[in-house]
N, C-alpha and C positions, 0 to 999 in steps of 0.2 A: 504494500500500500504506500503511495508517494503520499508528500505534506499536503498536497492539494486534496487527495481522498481524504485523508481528516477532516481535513476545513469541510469537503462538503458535505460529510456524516454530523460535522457540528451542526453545520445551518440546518440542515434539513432536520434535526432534531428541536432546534430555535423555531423553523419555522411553522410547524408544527404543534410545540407546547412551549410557549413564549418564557423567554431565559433572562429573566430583570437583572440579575450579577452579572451576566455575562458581558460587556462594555458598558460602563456608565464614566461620567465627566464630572466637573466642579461647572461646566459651560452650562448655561441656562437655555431652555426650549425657548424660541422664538416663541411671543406671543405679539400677534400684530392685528388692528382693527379688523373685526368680519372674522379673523381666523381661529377657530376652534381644531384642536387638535384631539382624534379621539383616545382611549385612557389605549385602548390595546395598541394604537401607534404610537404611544410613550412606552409602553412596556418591551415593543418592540425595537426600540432605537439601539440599535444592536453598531454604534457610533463612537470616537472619541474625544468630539468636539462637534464642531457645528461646519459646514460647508456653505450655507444660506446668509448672505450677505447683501444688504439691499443695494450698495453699492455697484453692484456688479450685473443686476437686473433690472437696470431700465429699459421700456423702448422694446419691451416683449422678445428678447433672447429666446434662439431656440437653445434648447437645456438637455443635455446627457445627466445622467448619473448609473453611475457604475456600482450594482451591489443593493440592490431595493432596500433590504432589511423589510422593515412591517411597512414601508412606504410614507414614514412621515415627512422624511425632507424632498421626498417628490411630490407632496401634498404640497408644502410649503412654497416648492418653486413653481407648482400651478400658481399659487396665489400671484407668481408677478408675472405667468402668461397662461390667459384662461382663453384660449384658443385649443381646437382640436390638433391632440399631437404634438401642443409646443412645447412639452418634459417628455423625453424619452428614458425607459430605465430600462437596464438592460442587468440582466442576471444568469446565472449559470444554471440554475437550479430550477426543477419546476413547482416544488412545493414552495419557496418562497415566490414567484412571482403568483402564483395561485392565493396564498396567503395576504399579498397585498392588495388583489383585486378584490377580497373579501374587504379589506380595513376601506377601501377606495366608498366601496356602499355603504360602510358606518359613515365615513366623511361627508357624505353628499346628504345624508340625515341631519346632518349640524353645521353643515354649511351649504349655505342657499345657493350661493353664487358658484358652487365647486359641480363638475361634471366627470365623471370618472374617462370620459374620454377626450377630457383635457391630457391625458399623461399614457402614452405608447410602450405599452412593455412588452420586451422582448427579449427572448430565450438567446443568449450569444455567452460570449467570454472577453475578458478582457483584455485577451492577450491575442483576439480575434475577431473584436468591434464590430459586430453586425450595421454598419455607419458609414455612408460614403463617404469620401475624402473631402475637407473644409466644407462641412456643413453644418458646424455646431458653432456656435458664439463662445458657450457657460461650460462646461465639463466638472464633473464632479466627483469621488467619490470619496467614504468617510471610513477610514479604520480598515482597508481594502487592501491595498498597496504595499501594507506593514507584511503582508504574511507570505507574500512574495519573496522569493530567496532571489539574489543580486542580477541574475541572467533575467530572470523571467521579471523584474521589477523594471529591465531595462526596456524589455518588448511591452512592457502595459504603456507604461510612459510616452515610448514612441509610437502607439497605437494612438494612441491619446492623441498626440500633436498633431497626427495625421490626420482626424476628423475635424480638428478645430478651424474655422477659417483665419487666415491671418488676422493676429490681433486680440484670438479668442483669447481666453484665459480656462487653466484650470485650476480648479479649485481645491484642496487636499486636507485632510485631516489624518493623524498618522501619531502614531508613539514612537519615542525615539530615545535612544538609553546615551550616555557619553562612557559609562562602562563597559571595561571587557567582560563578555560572555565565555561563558567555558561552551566546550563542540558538544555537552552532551546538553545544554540548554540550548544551542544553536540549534542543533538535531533531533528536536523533542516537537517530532508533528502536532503535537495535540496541545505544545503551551504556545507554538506559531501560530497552530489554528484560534487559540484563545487570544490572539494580538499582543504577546507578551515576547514571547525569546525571538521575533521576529526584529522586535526595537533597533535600530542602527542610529551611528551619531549623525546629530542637526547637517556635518560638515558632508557627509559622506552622501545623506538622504539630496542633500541640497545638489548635490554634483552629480546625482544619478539624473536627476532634472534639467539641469544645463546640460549632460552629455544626449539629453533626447531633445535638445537645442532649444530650449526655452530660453531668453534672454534675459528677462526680469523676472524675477525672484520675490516676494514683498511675504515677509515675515510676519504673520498679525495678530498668531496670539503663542504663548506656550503654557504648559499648568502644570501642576502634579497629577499623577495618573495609576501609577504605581509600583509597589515595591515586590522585588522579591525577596525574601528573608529567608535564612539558614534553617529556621526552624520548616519551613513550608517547602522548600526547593533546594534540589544539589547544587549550593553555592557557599562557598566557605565567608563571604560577605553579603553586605545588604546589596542590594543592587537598585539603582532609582530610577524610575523609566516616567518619562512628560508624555505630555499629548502637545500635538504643534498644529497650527492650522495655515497654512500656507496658500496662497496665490503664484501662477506661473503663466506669465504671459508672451503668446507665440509672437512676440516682436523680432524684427532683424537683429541679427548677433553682431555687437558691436567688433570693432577690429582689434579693442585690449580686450575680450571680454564679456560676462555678462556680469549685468548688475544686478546685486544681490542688495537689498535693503532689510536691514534685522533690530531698527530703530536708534541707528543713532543719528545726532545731532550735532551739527557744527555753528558756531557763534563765533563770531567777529568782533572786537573789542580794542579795536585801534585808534589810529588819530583821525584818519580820512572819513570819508560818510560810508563809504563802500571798498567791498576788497573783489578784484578780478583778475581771475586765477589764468586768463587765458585759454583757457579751455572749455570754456560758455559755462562757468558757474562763478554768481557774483553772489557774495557774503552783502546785505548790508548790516550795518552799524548796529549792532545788539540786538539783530531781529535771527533768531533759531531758523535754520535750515534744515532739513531732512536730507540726510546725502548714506545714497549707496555704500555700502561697506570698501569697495574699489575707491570711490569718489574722497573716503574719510583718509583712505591708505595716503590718497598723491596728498592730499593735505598736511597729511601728517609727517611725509618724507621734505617737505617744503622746512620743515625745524622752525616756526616761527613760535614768536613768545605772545601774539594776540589773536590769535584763534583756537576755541574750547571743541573739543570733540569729544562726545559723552561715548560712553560703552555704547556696547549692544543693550535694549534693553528685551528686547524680539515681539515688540509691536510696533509695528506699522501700516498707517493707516491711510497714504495717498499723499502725492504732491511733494516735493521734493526738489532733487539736483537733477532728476531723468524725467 
């Protein structure tokens, strides 16, 4: 049995007799005017953050997401396009898409405005995108990605990019550990399938993204998520694994580079009104910029005594040096 048979004997058993331990976040459910979400797609939020940003859904995007779970956050992306077909989900399994066309008729009971054939589901894999090439805006998926081992995390990614039209973005939620794993938690199908010994570092997660040629990067949330302990799991240490929710957008690849934004901030605090680096990014006078992690680098190699550059704080939220 490969890691992926795990995963699907997990879901298929989730989707089936709904599994509330099984991912849960500190991240809060959307609740937004008109939207009722019902109890069994909270129970079902089989997620480790949020993917649903309003930000990113104006102007009626057509919308992927990859990995239904009970179908709340494709409930949720009906809500910012209530056209026939405008959220597609796509899933491997047939008892969870079966299961969410179930929760789709609770939905339409408590919400007036909702049409279960607002949202297109269909049986594919993600490593095989039933999805023509650039024709999605939004792409999605939550807690999906993590339990992918590095080859095949490569092929989802670059699947991804290829549906998206220039400019799309996709959107990711994922756990990610900055600790080393031992090969017998690396190798432990059933604690990957549970979104746990799949965890990779923020640095590594982020590069498997730019190598399927995303350009922009924009960091927007991390949290605590969880631990593995000696008493619970073969690890001679605690081991602390985040949840991250990430943005990745199909812009052109710059020629140093992509740009990765993970919040920090640059200030100017000189004599002039304005600082101009040359390089189309101007500092003014004690007003906070937003600049790409590359962007904060040439600043910082410049050795100057009147420009602050804060850490990473790994939210970021739009607008910037790019």
């Amino acid at each position: 049995m490969s890691y992926l048979d795990a995963t699907n004997d997990l879901y298929k058993a989730a989707a089936e007799t709904p599994d509330v331990g099984l991912c849960c976040t500190t991240n809060p459910i959307w609740q937004l005017p008109g939207l009722d979400i019902p109890v069994i797609m909270q129970e079902m939020n089989y997620g480790c953050g949020s993917t649903v940003n309003p930000s990113d859904l104006s102007n009626d995007p057509k919308i992927l997401y990859v990995g239904v779970g009970g179908g709340m956050e494709l409930l949720q992306f009906a809500y910012f396009n209530r056209n026939k077909g405008g959220v597609i989900g796509v899933d491997v399994l047939d008892e969870m898409l079966e299961a969410s066309r179930k929760n789709f008729k609770v939905a339409e009971e408590c919400n007036s405005w909702f049409k279960s054939d607002f949202v297109d589901l269909r049986k594919g894999d993600a490593l095989d995108l039933p999805i023509e090439d650039e024709t999605i805006d939004v792409a999605a998926q939550n807690c999906v990605f993590n339990i992918f081992k590095l080859d095949d995390l490569s092929k989802a990614l670059k699947e991804t990019y290829r549906v998206l039209k220039p400019g799309g973005r996709l959107v990711m939620s994922d756990p990610t550990c900055e600790q080393e794993m031992s090969d017998e938690l690396r190798n432990d199908d059933k604690l990957r399938a549970a979104c746990l010994s799949g965890a990779i570092p923020l640095k590594d997660y982020i590069k498997a993204i730019t190598d399927a040629g995303f350009a922009t990067i924009e960091v927007r949330a991390k949290r605590a998520y969880r631990v593995l302990s000696p008493e619970h799991y073969n690890t001679d240490e605690l081991i602390f694994i985040e949840s991250v929710e990430v943005a990745a957008i199909k812009d052109p690849m710059p020629a140093d580079g992509p740009c990765v934004f993970t919040g920090k901030t640059a200030i100017y605090y000189g004599k002039e009104e304005l600082f101009d680096d040359g390089k189309g990014h101007t500092l003014l006078l004690n007003q906070p910029l937003a600049v790409c992690d590359k962007t904060a680098g040439q600043f910082a190699d410049l050795n100057r005594d009147d420009i602050y550059i804060s850490e990473s704080n790994f939210h970021y939220n739009g607008g910037g040096c790019c």
